[in-house]
C-alpha angles and dihedrals in degrees: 000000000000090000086054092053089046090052098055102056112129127208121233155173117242120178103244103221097036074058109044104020102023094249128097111243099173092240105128123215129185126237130134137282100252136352130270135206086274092056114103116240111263096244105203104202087060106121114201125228138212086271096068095074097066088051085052097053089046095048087050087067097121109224089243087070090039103228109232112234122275129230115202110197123172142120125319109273095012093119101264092148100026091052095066089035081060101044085040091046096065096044090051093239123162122238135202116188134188126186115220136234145171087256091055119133136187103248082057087077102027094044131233149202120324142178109255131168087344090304138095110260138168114252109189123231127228096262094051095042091049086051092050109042101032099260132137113269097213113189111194117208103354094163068079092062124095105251089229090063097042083052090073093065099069095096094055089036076059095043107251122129130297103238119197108196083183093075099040105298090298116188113212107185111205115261123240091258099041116127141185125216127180129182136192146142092246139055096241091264091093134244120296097162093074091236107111110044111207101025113136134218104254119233098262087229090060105049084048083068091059132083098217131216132183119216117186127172126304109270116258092271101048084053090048092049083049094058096044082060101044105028099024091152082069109105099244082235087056093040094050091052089051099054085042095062087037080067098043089048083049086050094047085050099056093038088259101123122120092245104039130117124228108279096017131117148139134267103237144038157214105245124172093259099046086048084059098036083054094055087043099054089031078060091047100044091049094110088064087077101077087065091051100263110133108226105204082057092050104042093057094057088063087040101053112322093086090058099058125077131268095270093040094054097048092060089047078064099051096044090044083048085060109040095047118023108154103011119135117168 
């Protein structure tokens, strides 16, 4: 049944900025005709970020140009991933998408042999179906990945065919609209912030296959439209103060803070979600207030305070303690 929804994709034209912006640009940008069990939900509350222009413009390269992968790296939480479900999303393109790890294989990606029906048969993997069938191959943390396995993907990173031993030595040549995504928190030159434990240094042959893009967290604004969206009961003062100490915790992460020396940071932080997840719980807490609890304390320690440390947790309480002494919603 999957096979037959694959099958049925059809290629077309959309107008880009009818698409993206709401008003027609005459740039014209191929997706397909309607979506399939692999396409992302469109989420309509999703607001897009600077970043997504250079996606776009990425995502406009006809088939015809081959357009070379692209490699998203940025902070943890800033909508790396969400970012392409949504772009792919609106076009109706499939996704396959595979998270990787340090026990990651090949024919993970590629597929291999399984039991069904009481019988071997070939299952093919993501890479391979989004080969096949014209979807977006999206890697998720692939700074995760061993070198020596990543290595294997530089003849479909060139665009040569994708060949399975595993089911007879089958050759699947990309489809036009094939495309390959991969996201991390580094830029395949490995972390030397201290920041993300496991990541792994990329082969340098392999990153020189990859257009790269940087995606760091909204700006200020864009958070705070979110919220009204998503949290409109919050007072804008409030949530103005709340994306404001989102930024200072992002600031604390990196060694940035005012006070900082130099090597220092802190274990945790604000990402876009938790930011979220922080005005949600501050709204469902509210009737704390009436036994003197304040919510919009209370709710950040199940939003992100429980996950620092001891110390850390203890200055997410001081600087909560400032910013909002007395705030209820």
């Amino acid at each position: 049944m999957i096979q037959n929804d694959l099958d049925s994709l059809t290629v077309t034209d959309m107008d880009a900025g009818e698409l993206f912006s709401g008003s027609a640009s005459g740039r014209l940008i191929k997706g397909y005709a309607a979506p399939c069990s692999y396409t992302p939900r469109i989420d309509r509350d999703y607001l897009f970020h600077e970043s997504m222009r250079e996606i776009v413009v990425w995502l406009l390269s006809t088939p015809e140009e081959r357009a070379d992968p692209l490699y998203i790296f940025g902070p943890t939480g800033s909508g790396k991933t969400s970012l392409v479900r949504q772009l792919a999303a609106r076009l109706n393109y499939p996704v396959f998408e595979v998270t990787a790890h340090g026990r990651l294989e090949f024919p993970d990606l590629a597929g291999h042999l399984s039991v069904q029906n009481a019988s071997m048969a070939f299952q093919y993997g993501p890479l391979a179906l989004a080969m096949q069938y014209g979807g977006i191959f999206l890697l998720n943390e692939m700074d995760l990945l061993d070198p020596a396995t990543a290595t294997g993907l530089n003849g479909v990173l060139d665009g040569g065919p994708l060949c399975i031993p595993e089911n007879g030595g089958e050759i699947i040549h990309p489809h036009p609209m094939f495309r390959f995504v991969a996201t991390a928190n580094t830029n395949g030159a490995s972390d030397d912030s201290g920041l993300y434990q496991g990541t792994l240094r990329q082969n340098i042959a392999l990153m020189d296959r990859f257009w790269l893009c940087e995606v760091g967290y909204p700006d200020p604004t864009t958070e705070e439209s979110l919220l009204e969206r998503m949290a409109p009961d919050i007072p804008h003062e409030l949530r103005k103060s709340m994306v404001s100490f989102a930024n200072e915790i992002r600031r604390l992460f990196t060694g940035e803070g005012d006070t900082q020396k130099y090597g220092e940071t802190i274990e945790v932080t604000f990402s876009t979600r938790t930011l979220i997840r922080w005005a949600m719980l501050t709204i469902r807490f509210q009737p704390l207030s009436r036994q003197g609890i304040q919510p919009i304390r209370y709710a950040l320690d199940r939003a992100l305070g429980y996950r620092a440390s001891r110390e850390t947790r203890a200055m997410l309480h001081e600087l909560a303690q400032r910013m909002f002494p007395t705030s209820t919603t």
